[in-house]
N, CA and C of each residue as an Amber inpcrd file, in Angstrom:
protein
   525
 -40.4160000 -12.5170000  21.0370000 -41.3330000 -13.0610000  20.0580000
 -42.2100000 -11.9640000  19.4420000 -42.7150000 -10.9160000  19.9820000
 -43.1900000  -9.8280000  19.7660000 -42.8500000  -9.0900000  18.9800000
 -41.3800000  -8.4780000  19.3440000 -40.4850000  -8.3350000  18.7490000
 -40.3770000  -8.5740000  16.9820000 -40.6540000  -9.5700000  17.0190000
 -40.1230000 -10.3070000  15.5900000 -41.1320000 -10.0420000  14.8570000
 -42.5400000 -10.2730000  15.2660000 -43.6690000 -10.4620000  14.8500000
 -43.6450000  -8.5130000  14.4340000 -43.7830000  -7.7270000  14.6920000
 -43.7120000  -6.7010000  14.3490000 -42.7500000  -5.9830000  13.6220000
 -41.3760000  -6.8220000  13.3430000 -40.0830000  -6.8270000  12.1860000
 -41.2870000  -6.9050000  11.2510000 -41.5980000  -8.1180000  11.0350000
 -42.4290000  -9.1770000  10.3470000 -43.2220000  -8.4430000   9.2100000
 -44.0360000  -7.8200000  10.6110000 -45.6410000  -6.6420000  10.0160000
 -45.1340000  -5.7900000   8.8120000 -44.0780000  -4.9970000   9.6090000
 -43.1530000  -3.8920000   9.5820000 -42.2610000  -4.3120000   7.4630000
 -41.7220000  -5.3860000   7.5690000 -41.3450000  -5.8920000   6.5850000
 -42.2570000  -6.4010000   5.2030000 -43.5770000  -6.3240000   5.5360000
 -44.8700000  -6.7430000   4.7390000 -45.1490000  -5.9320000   4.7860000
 -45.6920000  -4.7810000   5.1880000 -46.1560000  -2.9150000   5.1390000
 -44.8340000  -2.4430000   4.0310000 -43.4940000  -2.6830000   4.3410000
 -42.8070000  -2.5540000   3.0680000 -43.4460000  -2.8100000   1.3160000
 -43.4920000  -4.3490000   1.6660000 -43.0020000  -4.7810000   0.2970000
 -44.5740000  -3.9750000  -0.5950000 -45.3890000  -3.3750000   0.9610000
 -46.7100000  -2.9160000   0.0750000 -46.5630000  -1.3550000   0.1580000
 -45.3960000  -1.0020000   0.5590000 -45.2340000   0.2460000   0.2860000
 -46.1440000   1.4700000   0.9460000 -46.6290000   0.8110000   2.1220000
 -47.3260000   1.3140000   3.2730000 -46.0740000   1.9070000   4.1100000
 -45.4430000   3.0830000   3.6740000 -44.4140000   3.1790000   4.3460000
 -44.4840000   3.7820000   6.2730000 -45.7950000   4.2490000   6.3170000
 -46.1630000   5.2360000   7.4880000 -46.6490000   3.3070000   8.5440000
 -47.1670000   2.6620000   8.0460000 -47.3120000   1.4440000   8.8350000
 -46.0710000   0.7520000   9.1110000 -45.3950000   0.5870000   8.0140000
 -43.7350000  -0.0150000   8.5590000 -43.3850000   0.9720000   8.9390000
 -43.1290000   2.3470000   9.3460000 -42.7540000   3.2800000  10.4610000
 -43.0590000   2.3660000  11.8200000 -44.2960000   2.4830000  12.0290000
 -45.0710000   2.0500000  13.2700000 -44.2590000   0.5220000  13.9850000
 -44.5930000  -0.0270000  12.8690000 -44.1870000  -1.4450000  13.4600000
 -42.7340000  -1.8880000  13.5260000 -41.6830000  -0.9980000  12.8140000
 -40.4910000  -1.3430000  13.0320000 -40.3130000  -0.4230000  14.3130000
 -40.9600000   0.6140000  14.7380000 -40.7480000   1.5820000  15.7840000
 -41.3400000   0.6170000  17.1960000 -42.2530000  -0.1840000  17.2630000
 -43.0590000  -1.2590000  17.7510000 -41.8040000  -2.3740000  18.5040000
 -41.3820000  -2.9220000  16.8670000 -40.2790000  -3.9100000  17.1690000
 -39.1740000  -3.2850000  17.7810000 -38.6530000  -2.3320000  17.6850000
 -37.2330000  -1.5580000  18.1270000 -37.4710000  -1.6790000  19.8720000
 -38.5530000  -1.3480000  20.5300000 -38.7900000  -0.5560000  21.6190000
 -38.6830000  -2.0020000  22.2190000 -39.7380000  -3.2910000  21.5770000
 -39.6010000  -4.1390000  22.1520000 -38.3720000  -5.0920000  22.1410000
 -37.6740000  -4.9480000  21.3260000 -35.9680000  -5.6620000  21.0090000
 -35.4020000  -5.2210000  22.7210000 -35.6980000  -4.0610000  23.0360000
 -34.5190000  -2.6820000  23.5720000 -35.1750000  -4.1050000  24.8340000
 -36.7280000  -4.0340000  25.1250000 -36.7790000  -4.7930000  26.6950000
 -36.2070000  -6.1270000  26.5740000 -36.0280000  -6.9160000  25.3160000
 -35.5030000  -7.9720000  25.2030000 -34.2910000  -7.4790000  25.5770000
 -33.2720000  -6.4190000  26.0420000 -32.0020000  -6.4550000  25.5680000
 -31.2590000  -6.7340000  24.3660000 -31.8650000  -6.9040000  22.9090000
 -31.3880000  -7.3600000  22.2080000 -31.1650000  -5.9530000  21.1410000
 -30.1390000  -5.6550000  21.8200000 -30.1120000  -3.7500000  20.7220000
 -29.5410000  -3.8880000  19.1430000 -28.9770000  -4.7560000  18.7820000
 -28.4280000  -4.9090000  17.6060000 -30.1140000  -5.0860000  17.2880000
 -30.7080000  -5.5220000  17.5170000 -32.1280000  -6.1380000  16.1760000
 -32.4760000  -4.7980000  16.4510000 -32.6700000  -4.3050000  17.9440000
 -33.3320000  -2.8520000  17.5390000 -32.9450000  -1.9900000  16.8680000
 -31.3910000  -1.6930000  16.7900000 -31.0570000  -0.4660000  16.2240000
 -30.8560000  -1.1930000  14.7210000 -31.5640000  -2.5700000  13.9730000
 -31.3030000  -2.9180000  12.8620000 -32.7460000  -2.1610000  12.3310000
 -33.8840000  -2.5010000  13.6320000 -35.5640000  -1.7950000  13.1000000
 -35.3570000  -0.2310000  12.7160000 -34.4330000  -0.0760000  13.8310000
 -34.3770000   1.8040000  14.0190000 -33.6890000   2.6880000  12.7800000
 -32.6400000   1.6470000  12.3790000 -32.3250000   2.2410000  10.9480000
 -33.5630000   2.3240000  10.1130000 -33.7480000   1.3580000  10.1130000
 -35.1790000   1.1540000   9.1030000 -36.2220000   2.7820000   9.2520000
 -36.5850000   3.0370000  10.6140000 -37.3310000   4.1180000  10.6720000
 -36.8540000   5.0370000  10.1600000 -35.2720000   5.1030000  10.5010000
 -34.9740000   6.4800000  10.1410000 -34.9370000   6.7130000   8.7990000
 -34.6470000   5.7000000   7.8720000 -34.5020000   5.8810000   6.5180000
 -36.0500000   6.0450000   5.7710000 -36.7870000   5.6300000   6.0650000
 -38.0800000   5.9040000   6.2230000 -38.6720000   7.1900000   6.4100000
 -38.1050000   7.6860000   7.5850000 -38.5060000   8.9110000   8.2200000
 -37.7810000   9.7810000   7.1140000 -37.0560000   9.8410000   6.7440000
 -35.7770000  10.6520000   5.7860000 -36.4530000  10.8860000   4.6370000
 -36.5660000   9.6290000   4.1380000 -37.4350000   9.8370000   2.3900000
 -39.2550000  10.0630000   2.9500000 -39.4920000  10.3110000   4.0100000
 -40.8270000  10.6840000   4.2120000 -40.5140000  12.3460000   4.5310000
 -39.6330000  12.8720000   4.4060000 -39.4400000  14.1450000   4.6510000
 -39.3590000  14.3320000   6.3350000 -39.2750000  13.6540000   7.1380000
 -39.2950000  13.6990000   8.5540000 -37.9750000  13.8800000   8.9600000
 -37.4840000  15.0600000   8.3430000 -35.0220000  14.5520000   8.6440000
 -34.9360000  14.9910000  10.1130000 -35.6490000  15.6880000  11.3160000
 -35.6160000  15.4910000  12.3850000 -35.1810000  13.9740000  13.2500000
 -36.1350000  13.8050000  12.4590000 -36.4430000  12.0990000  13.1910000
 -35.4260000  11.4500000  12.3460000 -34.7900000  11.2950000  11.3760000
 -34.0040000  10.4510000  11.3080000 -32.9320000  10.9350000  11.8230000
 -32.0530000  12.7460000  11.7270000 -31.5030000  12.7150000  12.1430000
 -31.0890000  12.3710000  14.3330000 -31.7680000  12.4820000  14.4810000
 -32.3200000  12.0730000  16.2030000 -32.1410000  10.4170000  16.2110000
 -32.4900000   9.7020000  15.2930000 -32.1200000   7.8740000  15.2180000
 -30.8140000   8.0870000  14.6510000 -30.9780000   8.3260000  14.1190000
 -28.8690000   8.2340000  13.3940000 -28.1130000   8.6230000  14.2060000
 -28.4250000   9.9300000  14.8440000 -27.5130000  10.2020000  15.9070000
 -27.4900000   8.9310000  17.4030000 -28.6210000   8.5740000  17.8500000
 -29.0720000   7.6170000  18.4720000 -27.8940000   6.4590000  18.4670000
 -28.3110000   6.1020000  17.1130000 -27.9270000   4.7490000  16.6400000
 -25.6940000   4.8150000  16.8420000 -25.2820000   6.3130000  16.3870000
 -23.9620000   6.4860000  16.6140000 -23.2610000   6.2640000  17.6750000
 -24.3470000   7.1250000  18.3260000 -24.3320000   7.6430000  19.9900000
 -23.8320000   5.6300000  20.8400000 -24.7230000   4.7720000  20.3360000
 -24.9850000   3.8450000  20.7170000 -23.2680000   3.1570000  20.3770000
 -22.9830000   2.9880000  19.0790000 -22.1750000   1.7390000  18.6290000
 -21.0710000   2.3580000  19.2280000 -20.9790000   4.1170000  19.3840000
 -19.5180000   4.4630000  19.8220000 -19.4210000   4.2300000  21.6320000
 -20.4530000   3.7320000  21.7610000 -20.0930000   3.2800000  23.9520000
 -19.2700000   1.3690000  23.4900000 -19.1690000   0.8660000  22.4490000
 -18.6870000  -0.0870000  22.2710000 -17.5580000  -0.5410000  21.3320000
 -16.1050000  -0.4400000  21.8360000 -15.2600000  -0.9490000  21.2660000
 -15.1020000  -1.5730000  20.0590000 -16.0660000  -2.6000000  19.6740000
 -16.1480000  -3.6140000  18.9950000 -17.0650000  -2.8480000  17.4880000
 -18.1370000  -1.6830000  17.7000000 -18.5050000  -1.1950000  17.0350000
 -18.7280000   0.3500000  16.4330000 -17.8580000   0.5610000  17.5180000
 -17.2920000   2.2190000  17.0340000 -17.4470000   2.9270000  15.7040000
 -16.3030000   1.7510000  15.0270000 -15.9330000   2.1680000  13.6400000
 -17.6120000   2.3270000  12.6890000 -18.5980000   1.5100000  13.0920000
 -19.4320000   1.4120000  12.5240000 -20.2950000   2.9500000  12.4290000
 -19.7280000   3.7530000  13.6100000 -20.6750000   5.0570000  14.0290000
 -20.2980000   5.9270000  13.1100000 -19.7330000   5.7710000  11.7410000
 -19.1150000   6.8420000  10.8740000 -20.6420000   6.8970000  10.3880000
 -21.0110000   5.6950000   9.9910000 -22.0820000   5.4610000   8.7940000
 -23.1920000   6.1110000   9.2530000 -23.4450000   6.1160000  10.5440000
 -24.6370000   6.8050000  11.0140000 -24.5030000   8.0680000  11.0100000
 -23.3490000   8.5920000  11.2230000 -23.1560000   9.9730000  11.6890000
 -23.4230000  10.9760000   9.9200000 -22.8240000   9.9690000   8.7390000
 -22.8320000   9.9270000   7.4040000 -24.1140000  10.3410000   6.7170000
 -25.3190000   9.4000000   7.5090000 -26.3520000   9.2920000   7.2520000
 -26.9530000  10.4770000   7.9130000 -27.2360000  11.0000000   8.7370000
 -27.2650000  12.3200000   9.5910000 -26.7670000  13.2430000   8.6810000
 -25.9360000  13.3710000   8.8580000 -25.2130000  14.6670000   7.8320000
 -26.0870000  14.4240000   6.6280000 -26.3500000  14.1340000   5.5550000
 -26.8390000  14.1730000   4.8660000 -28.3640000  14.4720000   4.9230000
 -29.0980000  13.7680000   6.1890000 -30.5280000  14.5790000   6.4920000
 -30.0660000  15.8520000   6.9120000 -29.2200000  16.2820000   7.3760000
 -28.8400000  17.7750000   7.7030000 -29.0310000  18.5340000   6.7270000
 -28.5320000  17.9700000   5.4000000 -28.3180000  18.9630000   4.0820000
 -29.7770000  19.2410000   3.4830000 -30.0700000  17.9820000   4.1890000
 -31.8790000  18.6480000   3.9640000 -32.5290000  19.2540000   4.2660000
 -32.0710000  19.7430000   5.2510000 -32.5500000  20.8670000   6.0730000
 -32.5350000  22.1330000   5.5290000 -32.9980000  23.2130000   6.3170000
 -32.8050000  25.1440000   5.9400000 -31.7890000  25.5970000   6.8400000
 -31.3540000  24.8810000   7.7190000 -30.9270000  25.1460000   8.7710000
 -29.1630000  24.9640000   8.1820000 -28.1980000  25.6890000   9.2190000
 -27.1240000  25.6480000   9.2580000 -26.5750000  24.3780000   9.5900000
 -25.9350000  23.8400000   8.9330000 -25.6330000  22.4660000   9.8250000
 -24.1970000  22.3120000  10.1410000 -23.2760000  23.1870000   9.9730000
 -22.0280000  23.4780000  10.2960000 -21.5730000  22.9340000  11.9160000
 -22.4850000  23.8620000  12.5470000 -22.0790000  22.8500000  14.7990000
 -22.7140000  22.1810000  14.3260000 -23.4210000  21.4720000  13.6020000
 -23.9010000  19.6620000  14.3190000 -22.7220000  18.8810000  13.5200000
 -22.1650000  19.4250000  12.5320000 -21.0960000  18.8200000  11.8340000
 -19.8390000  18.9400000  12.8470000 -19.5380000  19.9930000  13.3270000
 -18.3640000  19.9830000  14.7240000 -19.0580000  18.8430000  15.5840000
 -19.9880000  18.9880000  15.4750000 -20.1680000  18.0330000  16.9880000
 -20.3430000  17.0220000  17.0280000 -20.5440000  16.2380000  15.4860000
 -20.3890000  14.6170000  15.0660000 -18.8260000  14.6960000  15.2500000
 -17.8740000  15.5530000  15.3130000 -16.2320000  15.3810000  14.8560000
 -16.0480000  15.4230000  16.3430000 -16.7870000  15.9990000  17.1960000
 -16.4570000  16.3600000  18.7470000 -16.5280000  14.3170000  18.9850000
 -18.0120000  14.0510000  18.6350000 -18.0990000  13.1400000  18.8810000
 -17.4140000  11.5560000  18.5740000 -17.0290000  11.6590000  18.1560000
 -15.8320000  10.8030000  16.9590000 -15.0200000  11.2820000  15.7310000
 -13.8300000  11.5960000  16.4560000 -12.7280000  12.5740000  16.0760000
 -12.2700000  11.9070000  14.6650000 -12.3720000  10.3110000  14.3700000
 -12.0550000   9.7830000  13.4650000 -12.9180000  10.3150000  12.3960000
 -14.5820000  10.8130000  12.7730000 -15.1940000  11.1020000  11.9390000
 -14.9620000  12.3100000  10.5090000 -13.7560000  12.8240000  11.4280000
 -13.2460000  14.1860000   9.9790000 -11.9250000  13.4470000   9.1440000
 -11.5810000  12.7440000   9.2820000 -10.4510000  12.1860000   7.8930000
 -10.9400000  10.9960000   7.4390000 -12.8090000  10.2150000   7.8830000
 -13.4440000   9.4520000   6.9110000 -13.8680000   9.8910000   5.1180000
 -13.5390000   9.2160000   4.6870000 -13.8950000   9.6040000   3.4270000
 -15.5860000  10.3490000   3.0720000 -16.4140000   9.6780000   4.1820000
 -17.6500000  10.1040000   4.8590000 -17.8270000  11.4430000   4.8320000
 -17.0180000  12.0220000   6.0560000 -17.0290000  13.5590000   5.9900000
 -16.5250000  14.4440000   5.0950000 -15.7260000  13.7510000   4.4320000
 -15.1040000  14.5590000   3.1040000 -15.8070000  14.2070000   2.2770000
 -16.6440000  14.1930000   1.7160000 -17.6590000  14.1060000   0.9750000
 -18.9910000  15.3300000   1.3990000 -19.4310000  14.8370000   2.8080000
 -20.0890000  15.9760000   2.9990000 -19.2070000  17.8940000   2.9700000
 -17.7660000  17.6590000   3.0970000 -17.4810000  18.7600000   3.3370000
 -17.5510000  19.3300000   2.0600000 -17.3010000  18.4110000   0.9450000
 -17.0250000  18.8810000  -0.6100000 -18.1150000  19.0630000  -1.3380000
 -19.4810000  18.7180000  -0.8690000 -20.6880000  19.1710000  -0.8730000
 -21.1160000  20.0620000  -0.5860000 -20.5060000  20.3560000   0.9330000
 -21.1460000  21.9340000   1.4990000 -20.3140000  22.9630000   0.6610000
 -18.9540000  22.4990000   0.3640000 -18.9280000  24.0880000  -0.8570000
 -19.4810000  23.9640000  -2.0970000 -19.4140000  22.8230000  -2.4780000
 -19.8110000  23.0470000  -3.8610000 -21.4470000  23.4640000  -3.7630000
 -22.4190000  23.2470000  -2.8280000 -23.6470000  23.9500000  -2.4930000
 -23.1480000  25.6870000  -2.3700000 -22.1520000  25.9730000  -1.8690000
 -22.1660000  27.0530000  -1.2060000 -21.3980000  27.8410000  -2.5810000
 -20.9440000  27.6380000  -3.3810000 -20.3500000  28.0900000  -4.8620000
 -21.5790000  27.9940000  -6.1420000 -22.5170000  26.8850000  -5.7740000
 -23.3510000  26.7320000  -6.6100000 -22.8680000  26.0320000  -7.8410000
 -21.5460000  25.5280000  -7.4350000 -21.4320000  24.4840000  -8.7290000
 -21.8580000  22.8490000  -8.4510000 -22.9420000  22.6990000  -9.4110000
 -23.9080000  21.4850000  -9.6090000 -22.8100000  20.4890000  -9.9640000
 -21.8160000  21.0930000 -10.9630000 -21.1710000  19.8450000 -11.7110000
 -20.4600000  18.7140000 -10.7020000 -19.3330000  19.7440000  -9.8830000
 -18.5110000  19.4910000  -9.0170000 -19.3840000  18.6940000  -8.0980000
 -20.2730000  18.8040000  -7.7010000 -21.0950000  18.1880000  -6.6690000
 -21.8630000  16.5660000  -6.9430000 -22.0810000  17.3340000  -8.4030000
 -22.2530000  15.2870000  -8.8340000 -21.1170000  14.5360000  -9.4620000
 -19.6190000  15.3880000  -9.4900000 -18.5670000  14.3970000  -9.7480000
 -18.1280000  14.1480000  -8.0280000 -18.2070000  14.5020000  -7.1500000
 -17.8560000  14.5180000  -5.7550000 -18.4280000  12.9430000  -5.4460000
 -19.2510000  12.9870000  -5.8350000 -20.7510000  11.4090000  -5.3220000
 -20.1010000  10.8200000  -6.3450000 -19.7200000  10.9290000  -7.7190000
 -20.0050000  10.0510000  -8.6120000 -18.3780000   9.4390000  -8.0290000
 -17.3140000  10.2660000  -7.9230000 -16.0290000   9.3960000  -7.6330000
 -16.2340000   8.6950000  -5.8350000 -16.5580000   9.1320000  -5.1220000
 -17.1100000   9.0800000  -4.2630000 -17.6860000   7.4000000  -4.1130000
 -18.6900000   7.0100000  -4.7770000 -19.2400000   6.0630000  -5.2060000
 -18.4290000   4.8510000  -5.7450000 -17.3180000   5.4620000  -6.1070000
 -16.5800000   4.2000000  -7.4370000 -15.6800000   3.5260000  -5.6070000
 -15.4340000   4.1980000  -5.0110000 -14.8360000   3.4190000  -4.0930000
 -15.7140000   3.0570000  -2.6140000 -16.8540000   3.5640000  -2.3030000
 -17.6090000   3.5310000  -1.1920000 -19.0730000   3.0580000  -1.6010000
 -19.6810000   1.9890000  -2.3300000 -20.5970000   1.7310000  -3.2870000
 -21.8290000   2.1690000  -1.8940000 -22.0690000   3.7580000  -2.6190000
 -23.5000000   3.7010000  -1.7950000 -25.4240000   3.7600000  -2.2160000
 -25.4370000   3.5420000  -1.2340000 -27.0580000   2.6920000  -1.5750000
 -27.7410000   3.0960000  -2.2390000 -29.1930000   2.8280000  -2.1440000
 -30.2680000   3.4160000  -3.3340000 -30.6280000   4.7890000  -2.0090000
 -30.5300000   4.4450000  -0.9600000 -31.1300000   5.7510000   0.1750000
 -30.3460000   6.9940000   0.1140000 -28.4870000   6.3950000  -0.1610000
 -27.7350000   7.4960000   0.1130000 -28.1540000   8.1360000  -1.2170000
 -28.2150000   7.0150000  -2.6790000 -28.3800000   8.2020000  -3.5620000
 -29.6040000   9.2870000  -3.9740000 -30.9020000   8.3720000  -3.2980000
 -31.8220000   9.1760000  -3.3480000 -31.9590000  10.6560000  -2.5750000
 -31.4470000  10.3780000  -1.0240000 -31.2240000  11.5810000  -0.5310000
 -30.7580000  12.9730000  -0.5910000 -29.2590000  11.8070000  -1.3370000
 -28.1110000  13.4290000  -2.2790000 -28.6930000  13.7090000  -3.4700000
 -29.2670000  12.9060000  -4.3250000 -30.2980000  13.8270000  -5.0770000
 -31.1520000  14.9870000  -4.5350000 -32.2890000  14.2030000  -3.5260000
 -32.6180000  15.1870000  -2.9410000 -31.9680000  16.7450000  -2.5620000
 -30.9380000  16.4910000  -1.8210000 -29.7530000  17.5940000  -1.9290000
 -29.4020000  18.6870000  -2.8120000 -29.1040000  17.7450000  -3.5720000
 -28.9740000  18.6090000  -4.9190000 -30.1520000  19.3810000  -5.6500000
 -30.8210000  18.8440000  -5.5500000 -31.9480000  19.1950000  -6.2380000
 -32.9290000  20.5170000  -5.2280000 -32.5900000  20.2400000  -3.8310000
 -33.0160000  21.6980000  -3.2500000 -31.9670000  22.8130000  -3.5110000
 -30.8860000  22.3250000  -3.3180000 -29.6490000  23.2260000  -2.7770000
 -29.3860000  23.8230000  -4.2900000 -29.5070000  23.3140000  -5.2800000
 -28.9780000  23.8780000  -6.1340000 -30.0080000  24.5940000  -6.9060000
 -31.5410000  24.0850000  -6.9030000 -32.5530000  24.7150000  -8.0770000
 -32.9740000  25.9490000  -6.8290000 -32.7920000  25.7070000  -5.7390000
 -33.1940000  27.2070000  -4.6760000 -32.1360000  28.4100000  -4.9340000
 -31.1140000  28.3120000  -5.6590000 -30.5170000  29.2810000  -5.7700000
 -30.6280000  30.0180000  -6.9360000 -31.9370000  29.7250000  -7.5580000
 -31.7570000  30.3210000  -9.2470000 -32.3780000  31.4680000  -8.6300000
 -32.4420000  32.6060000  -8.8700000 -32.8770000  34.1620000  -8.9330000
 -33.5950000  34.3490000  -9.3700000 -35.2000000  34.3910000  -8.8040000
 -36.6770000  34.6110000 -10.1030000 -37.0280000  36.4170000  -9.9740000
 -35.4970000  36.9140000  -9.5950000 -36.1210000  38.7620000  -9.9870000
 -36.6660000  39.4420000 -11.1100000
């Protein structure tokens, strides 16, 4: 009941765009779902944080819930397949990063081998060169075909903007 009541909070701190309070209270509801045993509602709050945490600039923390959340659906048969999306979502706070993200990319593939011939990872892979060539174009036809068959969200596209928009305006030369 607790639980819910802090979805609730958590979901009204949204619609007011209090995003650091719906942090709290979906982080609130998650912890208390987990003593209910009821992990699907939690890891439904925990997405919530992480995407949160992501467009709050926090890509630690989402990547640490995404991985979480993977970590989780792949101990279950029934929801395995679902651990692409998280691992998807991760990779992409990765690209937000300064950091190399090449081993955490082996080690989502260590971790779910299916994860390298998802259309998922080929996307991030065709990103990391076209970041690494510096061609902008290639990188927003990659998402844009990308998109026509995998319709992704307003988070995925805000993020790969994000992406783009570090990865590619950090490479101009102000000598």
């Amino acid at each position: 009941m607790a639980a819910k009541i802090h979805q609730n909070i958590a979901e009204l701190m949204e619609d007011d765009y209090d995003l650091n309070e719906a942090i709290s209270h979906y982080e609130k509801a998650a912890d208390l779902f987990k003593q209910e045993c009821n992990f699907s509602s939690a890891n439904k709050c925990l997405v919530k944080v992480a995407e949160y945490a992501a467009l709050s600039e926090d890509y630690d923390k989402a990547i640490n819930i995404f991985q979480e959340i993977a970590c989780f659906d792949l101990a279950s048969s029934l929801m395995k397949y679902s651990a692409k999306q998280y691992l998807f979502r991760a990779a992409i706070c990765l690209m937000c990063t300064d950091t190399d993200f090449t081993p955490k990319l082996q080690t989502y593939i260590n971790m779910y081998p299916a994860f390298e011939n998802s259309r998922e990872y080929q996307l991030i892979a065709t990103l990391m060169e076209c970041i690494q060539k510096g061609d902008e174009a290639s990188f927003t036809e990659a998402i844009r075909q990308f998109d026509t068959c995998c319709c992704l969200s307003q988070w995925h596209v805000t993020m790969l903007l994000r992406v783009k928009n570090q990865k590619m305006c950090n490479d101009i030369d102000l000598k």
